[in-house]
C-alpha positions as CSV (number, residue, x, y, z in Angstrom):
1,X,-6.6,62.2,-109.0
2,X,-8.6,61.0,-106.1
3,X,-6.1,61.4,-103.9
4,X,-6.1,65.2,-105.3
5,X,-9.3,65.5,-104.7
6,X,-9.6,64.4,-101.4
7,X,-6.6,66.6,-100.6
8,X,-8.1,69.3,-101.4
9,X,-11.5,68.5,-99.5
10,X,-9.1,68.0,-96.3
11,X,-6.9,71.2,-96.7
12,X,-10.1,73.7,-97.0
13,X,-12.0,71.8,-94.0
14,X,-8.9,72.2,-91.5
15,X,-8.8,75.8,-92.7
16,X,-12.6,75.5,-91.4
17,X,-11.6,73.5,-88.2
18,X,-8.6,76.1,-87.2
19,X,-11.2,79.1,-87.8
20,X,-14.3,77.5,-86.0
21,X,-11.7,76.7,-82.6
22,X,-10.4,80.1,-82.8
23,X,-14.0,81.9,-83.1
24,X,-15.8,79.6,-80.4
25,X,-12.6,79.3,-78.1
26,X,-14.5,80.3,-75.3
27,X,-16.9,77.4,-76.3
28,X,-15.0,74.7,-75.8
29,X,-16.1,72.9,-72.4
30,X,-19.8,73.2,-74.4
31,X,-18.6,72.0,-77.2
32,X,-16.7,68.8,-75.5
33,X,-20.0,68.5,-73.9
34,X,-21.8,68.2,-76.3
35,X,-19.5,65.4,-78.2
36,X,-19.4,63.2,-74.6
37,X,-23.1,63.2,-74.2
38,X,-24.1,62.4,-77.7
39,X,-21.1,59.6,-77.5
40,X,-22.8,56.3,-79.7
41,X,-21.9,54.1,-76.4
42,X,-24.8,56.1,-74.9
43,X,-27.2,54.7,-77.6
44,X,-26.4,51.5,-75.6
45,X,-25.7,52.5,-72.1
46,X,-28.3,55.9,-72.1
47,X,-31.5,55.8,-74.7
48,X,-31.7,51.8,-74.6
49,X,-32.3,50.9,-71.0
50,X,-34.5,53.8,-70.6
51,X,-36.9,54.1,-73.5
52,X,-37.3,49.8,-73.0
53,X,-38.3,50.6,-69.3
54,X,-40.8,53.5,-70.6
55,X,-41.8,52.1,-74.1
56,X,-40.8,48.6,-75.1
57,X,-42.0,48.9,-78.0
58,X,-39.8,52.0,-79.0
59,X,-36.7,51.0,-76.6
60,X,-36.9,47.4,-78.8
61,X,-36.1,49.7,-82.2
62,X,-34.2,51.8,-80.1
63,X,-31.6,48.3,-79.5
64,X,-31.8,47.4,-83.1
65,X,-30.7,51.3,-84.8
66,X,-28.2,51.5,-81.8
67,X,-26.8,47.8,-83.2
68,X,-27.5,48.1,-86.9
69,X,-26.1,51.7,-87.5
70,X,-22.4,51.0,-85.0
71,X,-22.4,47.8,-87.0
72,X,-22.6,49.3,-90.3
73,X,-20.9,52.4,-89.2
74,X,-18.0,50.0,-88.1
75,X,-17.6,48.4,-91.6
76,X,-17.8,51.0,-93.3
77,X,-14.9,52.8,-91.3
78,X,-12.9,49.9,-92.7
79,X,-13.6,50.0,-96.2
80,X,-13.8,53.8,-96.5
81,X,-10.5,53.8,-95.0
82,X,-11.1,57.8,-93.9
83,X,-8.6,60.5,-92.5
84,X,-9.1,62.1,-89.4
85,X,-8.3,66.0,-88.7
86,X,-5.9,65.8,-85.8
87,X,-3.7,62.7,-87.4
88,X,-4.0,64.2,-91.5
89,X,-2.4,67.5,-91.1
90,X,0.8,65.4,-89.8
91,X,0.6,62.8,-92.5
92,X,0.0,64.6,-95.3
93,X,2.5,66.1,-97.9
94,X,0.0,69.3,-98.5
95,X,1.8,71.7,-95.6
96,X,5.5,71.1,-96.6
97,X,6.5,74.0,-97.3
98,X,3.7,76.2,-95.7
99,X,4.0,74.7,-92.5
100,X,1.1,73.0,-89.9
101,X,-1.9,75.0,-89.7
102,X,-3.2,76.0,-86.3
103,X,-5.4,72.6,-85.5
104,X,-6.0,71.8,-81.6
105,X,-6.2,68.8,-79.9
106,X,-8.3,67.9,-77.0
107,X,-8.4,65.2,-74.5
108,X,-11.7,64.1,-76.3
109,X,-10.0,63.8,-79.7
110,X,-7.7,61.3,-79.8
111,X,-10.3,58.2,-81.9
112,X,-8.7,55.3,-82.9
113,X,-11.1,54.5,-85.9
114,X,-10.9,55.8,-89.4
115,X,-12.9,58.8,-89.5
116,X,-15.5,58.0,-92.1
117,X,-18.4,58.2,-91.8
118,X,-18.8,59.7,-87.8
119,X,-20.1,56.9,-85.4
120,X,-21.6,60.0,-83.7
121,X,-23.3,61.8,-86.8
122,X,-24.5,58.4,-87.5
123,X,-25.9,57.1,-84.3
124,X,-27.3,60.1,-83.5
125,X,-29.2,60.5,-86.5
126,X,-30.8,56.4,-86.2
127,X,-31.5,56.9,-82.3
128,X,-33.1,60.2,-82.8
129,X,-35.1,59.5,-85.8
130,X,-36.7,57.0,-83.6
131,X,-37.1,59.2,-80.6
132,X,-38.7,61.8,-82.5
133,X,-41.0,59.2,-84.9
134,X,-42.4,57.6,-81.2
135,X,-42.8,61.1,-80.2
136,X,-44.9,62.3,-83.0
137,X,-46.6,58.9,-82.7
138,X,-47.7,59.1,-79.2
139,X,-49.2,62.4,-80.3
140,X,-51.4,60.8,-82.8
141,X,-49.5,63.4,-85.8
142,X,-48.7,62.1,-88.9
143,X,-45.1,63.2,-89.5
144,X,-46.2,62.5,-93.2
145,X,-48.4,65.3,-93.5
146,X,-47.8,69.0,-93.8
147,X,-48.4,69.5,-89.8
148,X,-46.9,72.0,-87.9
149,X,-45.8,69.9,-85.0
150,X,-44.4,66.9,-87.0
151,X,-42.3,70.0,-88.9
152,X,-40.9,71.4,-85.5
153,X,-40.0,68.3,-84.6
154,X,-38.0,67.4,-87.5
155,X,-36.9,70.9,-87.6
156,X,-35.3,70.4,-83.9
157,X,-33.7,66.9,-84.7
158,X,-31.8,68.8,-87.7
159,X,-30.9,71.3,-85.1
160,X,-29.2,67.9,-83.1
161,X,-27.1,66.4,-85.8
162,X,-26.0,70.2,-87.2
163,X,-25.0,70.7,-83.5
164,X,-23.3,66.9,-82.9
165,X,-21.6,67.4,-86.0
166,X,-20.3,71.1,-85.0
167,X,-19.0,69.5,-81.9
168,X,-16.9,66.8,-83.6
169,X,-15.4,69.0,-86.5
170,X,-14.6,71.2,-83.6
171,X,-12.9,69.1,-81.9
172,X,-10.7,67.6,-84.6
173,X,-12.1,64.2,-84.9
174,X,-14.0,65.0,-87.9
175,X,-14.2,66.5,-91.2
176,X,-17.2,67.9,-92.3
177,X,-18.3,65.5,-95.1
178,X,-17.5,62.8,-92.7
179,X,-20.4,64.2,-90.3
180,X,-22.7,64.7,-93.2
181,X,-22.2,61.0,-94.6
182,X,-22.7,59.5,-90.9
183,X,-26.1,61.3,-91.0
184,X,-27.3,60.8,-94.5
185,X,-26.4,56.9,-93.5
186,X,-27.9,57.2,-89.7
187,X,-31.3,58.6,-91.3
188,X,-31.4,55.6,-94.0
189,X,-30.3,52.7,-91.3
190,X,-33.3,54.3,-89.1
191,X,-36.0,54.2,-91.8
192,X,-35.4,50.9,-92.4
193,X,-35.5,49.7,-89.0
194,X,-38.3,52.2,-88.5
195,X,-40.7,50.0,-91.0
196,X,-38.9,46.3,-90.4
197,X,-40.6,43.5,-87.6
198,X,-38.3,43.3,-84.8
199,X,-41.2,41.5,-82.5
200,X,-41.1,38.0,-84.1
201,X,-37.5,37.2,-84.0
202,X,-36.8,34.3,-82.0
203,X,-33.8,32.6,-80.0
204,X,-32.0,31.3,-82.5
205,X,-32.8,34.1,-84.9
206,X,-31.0,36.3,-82.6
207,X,-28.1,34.3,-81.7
208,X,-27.3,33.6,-85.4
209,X,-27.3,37.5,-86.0
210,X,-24.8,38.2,-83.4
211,X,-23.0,35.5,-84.9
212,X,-23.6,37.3,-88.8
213,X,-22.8,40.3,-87.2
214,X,-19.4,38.8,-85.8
215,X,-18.7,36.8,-89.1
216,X,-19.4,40.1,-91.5
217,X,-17.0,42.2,-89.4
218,X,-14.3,39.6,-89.6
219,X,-14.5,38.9,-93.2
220,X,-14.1,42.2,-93.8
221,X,-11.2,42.5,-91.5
222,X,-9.5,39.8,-93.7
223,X,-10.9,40.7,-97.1
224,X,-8.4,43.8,-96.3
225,X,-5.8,42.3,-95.0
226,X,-5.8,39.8,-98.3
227,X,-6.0,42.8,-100.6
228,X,-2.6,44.1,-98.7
229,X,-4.6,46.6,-96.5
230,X,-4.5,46.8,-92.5
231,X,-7.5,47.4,-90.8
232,X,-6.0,48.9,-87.7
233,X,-4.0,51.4,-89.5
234,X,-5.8,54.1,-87.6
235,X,-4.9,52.6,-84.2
236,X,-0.9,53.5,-85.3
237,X,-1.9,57.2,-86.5
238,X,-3.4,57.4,-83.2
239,X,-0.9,56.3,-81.2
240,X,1.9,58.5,-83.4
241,X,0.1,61.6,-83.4
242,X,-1.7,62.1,-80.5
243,X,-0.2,64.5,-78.5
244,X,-0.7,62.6,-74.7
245,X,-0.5,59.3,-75.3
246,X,-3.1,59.1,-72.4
247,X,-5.7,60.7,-74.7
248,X,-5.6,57.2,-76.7
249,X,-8.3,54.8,-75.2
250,X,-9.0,51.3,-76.1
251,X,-12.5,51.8,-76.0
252,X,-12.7,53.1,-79.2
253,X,-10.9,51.0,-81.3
254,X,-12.6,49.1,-84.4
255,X,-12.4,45.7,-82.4
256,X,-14.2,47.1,-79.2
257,X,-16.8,48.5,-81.3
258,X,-17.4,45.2,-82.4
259,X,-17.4,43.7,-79.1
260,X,-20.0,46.1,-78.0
261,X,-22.8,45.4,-81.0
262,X,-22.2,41.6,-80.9
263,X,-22.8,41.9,-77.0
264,X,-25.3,43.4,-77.0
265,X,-27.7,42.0,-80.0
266,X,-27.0,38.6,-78.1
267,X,-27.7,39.9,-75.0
268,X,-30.8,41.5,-75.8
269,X,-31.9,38.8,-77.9
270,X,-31.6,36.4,-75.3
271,X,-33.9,38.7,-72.8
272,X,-36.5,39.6,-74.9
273,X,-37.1,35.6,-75.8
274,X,-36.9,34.9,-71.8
275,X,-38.9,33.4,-69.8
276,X,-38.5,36.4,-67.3
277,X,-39.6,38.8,-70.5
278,X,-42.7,36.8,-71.4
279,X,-43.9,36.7,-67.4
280,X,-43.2,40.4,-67.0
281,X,-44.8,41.2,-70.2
282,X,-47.8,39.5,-68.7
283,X,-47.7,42.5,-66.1
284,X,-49.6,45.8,-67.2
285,X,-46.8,48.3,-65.6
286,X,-47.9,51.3,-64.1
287,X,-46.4,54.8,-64.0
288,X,-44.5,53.9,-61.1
289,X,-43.1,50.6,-61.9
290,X,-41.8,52.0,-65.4
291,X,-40.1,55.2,-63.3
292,X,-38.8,52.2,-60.9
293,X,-37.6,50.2,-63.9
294,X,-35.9,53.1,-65.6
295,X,-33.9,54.3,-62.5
296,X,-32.7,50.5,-62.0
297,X,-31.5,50.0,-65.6
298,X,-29.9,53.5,-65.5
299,X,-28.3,52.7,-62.7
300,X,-27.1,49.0,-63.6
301,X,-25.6,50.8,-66.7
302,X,-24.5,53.6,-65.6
303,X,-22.5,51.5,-62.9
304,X,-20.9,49.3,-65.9
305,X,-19.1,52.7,-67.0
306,X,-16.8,52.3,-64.0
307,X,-15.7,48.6,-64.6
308,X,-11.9,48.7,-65.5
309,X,-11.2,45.7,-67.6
310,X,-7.2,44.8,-66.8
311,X,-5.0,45.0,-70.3
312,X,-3.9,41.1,-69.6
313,X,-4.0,40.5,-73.0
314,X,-6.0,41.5,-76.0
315,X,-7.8,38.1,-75.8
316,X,-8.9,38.8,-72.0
317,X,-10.0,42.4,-72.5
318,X,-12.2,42.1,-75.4
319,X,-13.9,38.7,-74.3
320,X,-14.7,40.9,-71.1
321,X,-16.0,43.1,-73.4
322,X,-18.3,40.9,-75.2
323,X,-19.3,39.3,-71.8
324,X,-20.1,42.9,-69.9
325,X,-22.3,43.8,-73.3
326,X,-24.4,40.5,-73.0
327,X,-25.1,40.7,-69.4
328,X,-26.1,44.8,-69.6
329,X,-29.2,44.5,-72.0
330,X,-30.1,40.6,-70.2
331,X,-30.4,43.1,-67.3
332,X,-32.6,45.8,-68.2
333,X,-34.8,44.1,-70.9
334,X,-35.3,40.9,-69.1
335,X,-34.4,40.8,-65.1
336,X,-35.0,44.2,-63.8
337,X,-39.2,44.4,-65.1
338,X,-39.4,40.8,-63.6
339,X,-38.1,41.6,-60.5
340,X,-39.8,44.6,-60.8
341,X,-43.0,43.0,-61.9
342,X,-42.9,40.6,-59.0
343,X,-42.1,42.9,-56.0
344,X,-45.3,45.0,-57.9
345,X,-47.5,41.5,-57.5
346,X,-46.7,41.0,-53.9
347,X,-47.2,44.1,-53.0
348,X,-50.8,43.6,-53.8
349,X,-50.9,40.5,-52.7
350,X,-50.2,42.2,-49.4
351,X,-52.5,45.0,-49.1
352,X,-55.8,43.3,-49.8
């Protein structure tokens, strides 16, 4: 009856997905924009290194949404167990006799994760929520209050998960409800974040949640497998449906996601309880040395985006994985304002 049910859900959103690619044909390059830019490795690689190098304080809860909602997005993929568009409409028994409906695929579509709830609906909606809360913040508005900037504001970060979620139905990598639930979840992993003390946590604190982090994933990953399910069934829909199999990247299959949260909670842990972080904290940064800081950790991360790790083995590529995530936030949070903090001192130094 479920099953039914769910059918039925599917068949009337591809219906929606064929006539929403035929209507914005002409939209497509915004559209594949639009799905790239609000990618959830950019919560890591993008909004991270630069709101810590404007704002620690926001960048810090920035790090933890980015972490706490791919985390939980990741488990839930697993246990949810959810269809995607551009794989369904092959698999299912539904089109038999009315044949495939008119469903495109692009080179962005290809996932190899279940498809609920959307890693992009959901990271989206965490970063965001934060972006927009520091925003209204900074202004001194109390987003709690009926105020006409605090409801713009909100107003406009609807606007950015309605349009995310567009982009990914669009595409095919998404149903609908799949988008919704990523951003009903998103919203809820940001709150809590929003009003939880992220300042305190030491060392070990951190290293032991990387480590709960790790654990959690892989007890879920063989909870299934005991109960007769395969976690990586997507990966196989994927690789059987896809129509180039050139379209099908590693880098966003379950276990890289989880390579890329452990990473970088570690990594970020171990810089913010630094002895470079405590010395440049010491520094009051100006205008310029935050602009300087910011184009440095764009740039360190940006750069990581071209580093091709070989396909040795499994074992080689996602330990790379997990070794590139730690070093990237170490980077940003703890060496970049201390070099940036010293060169500032000498400088000085200098001119008196």
């Amino acid at each position: 009856m479920i099953s039914n049910a769910m059918d039925l859900v599917h068949e009337n959103s591809i219906f929606a997905i064929s006539l929403l690619q035929n209507r914005f044909d002409q939209s497509s390059k915004l559209m594949f924009l639009i799905s790239t830019l609000f990618d959830p490795r950019y919560a890591f690689l993008f909004y991270a290194p630069i709101l810590y190098s404007l704002d620690r304080y926001t960048g810090r809860k920035i790090m933890w949404v980015a972490v706490i909602s791919e985390w939980s997005n990741q488990i839930l993929k697993w246990i949810l167990h959810g269809e995607r568009p551009y794989w369904w409409i092959h698999e299912t028994s539904v089109y038999n006799k009315t044949g495939l409906p008119d469903v495109q695929q692009f080179v962005i579509t290809c996932e190899t994760g279940p498809g609920s709830p959307s890693g992009h609906s959901m990271v989206t909606a965490s970063v965001w929520y934060i972006l927009i809360e520091a925003w209204l913040r900074h202004r001194s508005v109390d987003s709690t209050k009926s105020n006409l900037t605090a409801k713009l504001a909100w107003s406009f970060y609807t606007i950015i998960l309605a349009v995310v979620s567009l982009s990914r139905v669009y595409i095919a990598a998404h149903f609908p409800h799949q988008c919704f639930l990523g951003g009903i979840i998103g919203v809820a992993v940001a709150m809590i974040i929003s009003n939880l003390d992220t300042d305190s946590l030491s060392r070990r604190g951190y290293l032991t949640g990387g480590f709960g982090l790790f654990a959690s994933a892989m007890a879920t990953y063989v909870s299934l497998r005991a109960l007769g399910v395969d976690p990586m069934w997507s990966v196989d829909r994927a690789l059987k449906w896809c129509a180039k199999r050139e379209y099908v990247h590693l880098d966003t299959t379950p276990f890289f996601s989880i390579m890329r949260y452990v990473g970088f909670f570690i990594g970020m842990g171990l810089g913010l309880t630094s002895s470079y972080s405590k010395s440049a904290s010491k520094v009051k940064f100006t205008l310029g040395m935050k602009i300087l800081s910011t184009i440095l950790a764009f740039a360190v991360c940006k750069a990581s985006e071209y580093i091709k790790i070989p396909m040795i083995s499994q074992l080689f590529f996602y330990s790379s994985a997990l070794l590139i995530n730690i070093i990237l936030p170490y980077t940003f949070v703890a060496l970049i304002p201390y070099m940036v903090s010293k060169l500032s001192v000498k400088g000085k130094t200098k001119s008196k």
